[in-house]
C-alpha positions in Angstrom: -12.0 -21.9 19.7 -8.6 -22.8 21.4 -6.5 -20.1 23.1 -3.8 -20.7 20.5 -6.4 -19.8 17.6 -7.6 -17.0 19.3 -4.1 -15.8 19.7 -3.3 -15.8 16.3 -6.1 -13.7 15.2 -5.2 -10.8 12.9 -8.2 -8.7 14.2 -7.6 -5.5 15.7 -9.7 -5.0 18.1 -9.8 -1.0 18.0 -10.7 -0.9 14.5 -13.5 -3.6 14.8 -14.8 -1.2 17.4 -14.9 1.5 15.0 -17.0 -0.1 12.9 -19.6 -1.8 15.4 -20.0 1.7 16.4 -21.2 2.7 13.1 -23.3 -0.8 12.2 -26.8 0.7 12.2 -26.1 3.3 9.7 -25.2 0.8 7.0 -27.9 0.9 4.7 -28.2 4.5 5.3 -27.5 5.6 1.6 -27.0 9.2 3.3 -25.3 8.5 6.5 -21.5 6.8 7.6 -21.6 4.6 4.9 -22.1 6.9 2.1 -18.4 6.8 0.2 -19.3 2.6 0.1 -23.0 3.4 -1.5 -21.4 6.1 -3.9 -18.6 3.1 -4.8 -20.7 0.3 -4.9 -22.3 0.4 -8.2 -18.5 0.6 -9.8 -17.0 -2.1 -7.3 -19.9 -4.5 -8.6 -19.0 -4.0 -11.9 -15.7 -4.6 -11.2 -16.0 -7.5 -8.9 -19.1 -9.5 -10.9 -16.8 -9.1 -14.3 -13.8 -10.4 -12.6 -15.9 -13.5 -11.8 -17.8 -14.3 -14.7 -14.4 -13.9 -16.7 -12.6 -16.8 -14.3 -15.3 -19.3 -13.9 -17.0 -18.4 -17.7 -20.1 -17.3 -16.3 -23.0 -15.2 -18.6 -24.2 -11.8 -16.4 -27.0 -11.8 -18.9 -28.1 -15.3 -17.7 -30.3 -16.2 -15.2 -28.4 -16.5 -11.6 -25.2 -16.8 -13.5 -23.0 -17.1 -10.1 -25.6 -20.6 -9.3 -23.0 -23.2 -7.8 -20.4 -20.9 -6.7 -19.4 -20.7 -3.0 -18.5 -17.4 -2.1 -17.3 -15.5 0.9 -17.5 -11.9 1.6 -14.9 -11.3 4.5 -15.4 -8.1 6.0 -18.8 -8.0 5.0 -20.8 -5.1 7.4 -24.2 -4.7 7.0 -24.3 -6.9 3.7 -23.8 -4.3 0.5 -22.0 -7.1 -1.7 -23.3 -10.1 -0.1 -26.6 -9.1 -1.1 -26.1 -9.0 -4.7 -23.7 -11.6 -5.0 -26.7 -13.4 -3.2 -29.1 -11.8 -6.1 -26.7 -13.2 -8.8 -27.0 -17.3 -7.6 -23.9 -17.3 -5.2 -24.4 -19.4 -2.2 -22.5 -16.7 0.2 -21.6 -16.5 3.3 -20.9 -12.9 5.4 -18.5 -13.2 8.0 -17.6 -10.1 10.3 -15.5 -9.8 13.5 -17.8 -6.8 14.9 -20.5 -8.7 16.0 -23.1 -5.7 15.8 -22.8 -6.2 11.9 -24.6 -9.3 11.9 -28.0 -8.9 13.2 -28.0 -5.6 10.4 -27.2 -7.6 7.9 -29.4 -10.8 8.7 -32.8 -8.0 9.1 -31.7 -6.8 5.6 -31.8 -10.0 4.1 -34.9 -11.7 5.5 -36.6 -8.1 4.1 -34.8 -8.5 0.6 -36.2 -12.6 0.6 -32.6 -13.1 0.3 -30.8 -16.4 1.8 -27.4 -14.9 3.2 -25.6 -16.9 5.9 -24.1 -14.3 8.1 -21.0 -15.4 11.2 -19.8 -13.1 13.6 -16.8 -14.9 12.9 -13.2 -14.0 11.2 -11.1 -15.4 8.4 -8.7 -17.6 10.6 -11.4 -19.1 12.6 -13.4 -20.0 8.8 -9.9 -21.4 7.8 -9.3 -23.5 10.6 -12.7 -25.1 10.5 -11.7 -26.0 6.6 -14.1 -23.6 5.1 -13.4 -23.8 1.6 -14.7 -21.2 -1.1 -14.6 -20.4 -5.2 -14.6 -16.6 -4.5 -13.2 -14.6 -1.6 -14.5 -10.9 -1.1 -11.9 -9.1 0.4 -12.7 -5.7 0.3 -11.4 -2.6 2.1 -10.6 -4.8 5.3 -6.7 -5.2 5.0 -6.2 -2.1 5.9 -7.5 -2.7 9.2 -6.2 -5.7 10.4 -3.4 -6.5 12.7 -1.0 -8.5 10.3 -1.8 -8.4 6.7 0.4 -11.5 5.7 -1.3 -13.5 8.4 -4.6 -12.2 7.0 -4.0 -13.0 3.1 -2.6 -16.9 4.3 -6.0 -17.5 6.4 -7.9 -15.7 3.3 -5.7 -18.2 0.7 -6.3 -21.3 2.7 -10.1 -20.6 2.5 -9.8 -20.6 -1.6 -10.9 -23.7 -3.2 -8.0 -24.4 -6.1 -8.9 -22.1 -8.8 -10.9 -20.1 -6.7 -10.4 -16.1 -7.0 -9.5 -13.7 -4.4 -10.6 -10.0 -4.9 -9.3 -7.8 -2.3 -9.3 -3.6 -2.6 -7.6 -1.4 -0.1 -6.4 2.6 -0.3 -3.1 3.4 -1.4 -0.6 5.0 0.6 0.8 8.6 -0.5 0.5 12.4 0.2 -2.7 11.7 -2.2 -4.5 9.1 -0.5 -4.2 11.2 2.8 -5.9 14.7 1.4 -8.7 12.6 -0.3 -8.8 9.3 2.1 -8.7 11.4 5.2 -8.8 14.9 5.2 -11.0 15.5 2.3 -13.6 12.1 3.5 -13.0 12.5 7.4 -12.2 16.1 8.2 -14.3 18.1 4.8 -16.7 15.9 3.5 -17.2 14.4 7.0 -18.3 11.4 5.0 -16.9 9.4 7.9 -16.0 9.8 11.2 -12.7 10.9 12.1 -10.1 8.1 12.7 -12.3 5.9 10.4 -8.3 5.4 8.3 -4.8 5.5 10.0 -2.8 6.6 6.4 0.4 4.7 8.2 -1.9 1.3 7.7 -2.7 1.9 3.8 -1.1 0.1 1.6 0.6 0.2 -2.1 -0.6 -1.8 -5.2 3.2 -3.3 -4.8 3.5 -3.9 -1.6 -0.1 -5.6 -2.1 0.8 -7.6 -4.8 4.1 -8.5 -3.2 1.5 -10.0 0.0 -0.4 -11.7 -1.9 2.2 -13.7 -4.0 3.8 -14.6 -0.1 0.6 -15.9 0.5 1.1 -18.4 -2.4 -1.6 -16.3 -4.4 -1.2 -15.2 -8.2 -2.3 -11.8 -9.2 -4.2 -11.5 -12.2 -5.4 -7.9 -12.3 -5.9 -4.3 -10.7 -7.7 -1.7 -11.8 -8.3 1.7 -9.7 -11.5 3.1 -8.4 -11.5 7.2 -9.2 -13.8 9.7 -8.0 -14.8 12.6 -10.3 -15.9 15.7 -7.8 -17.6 17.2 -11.0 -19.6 14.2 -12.4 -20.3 12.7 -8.4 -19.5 9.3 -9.6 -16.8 7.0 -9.6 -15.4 4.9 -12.1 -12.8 2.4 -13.1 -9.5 3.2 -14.4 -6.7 0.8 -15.8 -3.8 3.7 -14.6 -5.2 5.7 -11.6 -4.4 3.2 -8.7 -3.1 6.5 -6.2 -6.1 6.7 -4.1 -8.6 3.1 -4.0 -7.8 0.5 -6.2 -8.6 -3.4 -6.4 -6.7 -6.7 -7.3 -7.7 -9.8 -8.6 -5.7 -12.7 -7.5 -6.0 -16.6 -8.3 -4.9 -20.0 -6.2 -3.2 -22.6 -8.2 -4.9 -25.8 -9.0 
């Protein structure tokens, strides 16, 4: 890698610290991880629907995700890249905190699962002219350096056609009570610092990024937590806390 790339890295290297401090609790359903293993079931069904629908895949069908390239940027310990990986995806799991990857790799080889995993980050996949059908782009913009730099090296990894999903927390007096003091401080779900509220980011001025980025959205839906059911679900109006987009690359 050239000085030059490495110079115009988006990763920040405070917050991949963060997170390489935390990389052996990840597949502790009970531990630091716990909001992603409480979401995970509803960002599945959000993400594998969103897939099948733009490539005309069958869930119900054997590995119905055989023959698509797909990278999960951002990946951690491996909590999508496993079941896209379950599903027929050829994937590959990329993550700039290199204590991720040796996790994620132990998981896999015990799940029998084939998951190529790179301490590695989106510009460096884009400049070797990685090329995908599906980029996983969850809950990492807001924790890099330069989100428009980000969502280019993310767009020039799309194949044309392919689909970018990318979720994020919004940014209001909302997000920061349940984001922060209600997950960090209360809950102590995560540790505190985990989210700086100033680097969340509105479904506009998301959508706005990605169509700089020469990206078309297509969708976004909200991921809501219900204290009195413990669950979370989907909603097509409640976007003021987590929510997700869909967004597509021309052809």
């Amino acid at each position: 890698m050239t000085s030059a790339m490495q110079s115009a890295t988006t990763v920040d290297a405070g917050e991949v610290a963060k997170f390489e401090a935390m990389a052996t609790e990840w597949w502790d359903a009970n531990g630091k991880f716990k909001p992603l293993h409480m979401m995970n079931p509803c960002r599945l069904d959000y993400l594998t629907e969103q897939i099948a629908t733009e490539f005309g895949r069958d869930l119900s069908a054997p590995d119905p995700f055989k023959g698509l390239r797909l990278l999960d940027i951002g990946c951690g310990g491996g909590l999508l890249s496993e079941p896209m990986a379950r599903l027929g995806a050829t994937v590959v799991g990329a993550d700039a905190a290199a204590g991720n990857i040796p996790v994620a790799q132990i998981h896999a080889e015990q799940s029998n699962l084939e998951i190529d995993y790179r301490n590695t980050t989106a510009e460096d996949l884009a400049a070797a002219g990685e090329q995908f059908d599906v980029v996983l782009n969850m809950e990492v913009i807001e924790h890099v350096a330069d989100p428009s730099a980000y969502l280019a090296a993310c767009q020039t990894l799309l194949k044309p056609g392919g689909l970018m999903l990318c979720s994020t927390i919004n940014r209001n007096a909302k997000s920061y009570l349940v984001a922060i003091i209600g997950a960090e401080h209360v809950m102590r779900w995560l540790p505190r610092g985990t989210h700086e509220w100033q680097k969340f980011i509105t479904p506009d001025e998301l959508y706005d990024l990605i169509r700089a980025a020469d990206l078309q959205p297509v969708d976004r839906k909200g991921f809501v937590f219900n204290p009195v059911l413990w669950s979370w679900a989907i909603s097509t109006t409640d976007l003021s806390v987590n929510y997700v987009t869909a967004s597509v690359k021309s052809v």
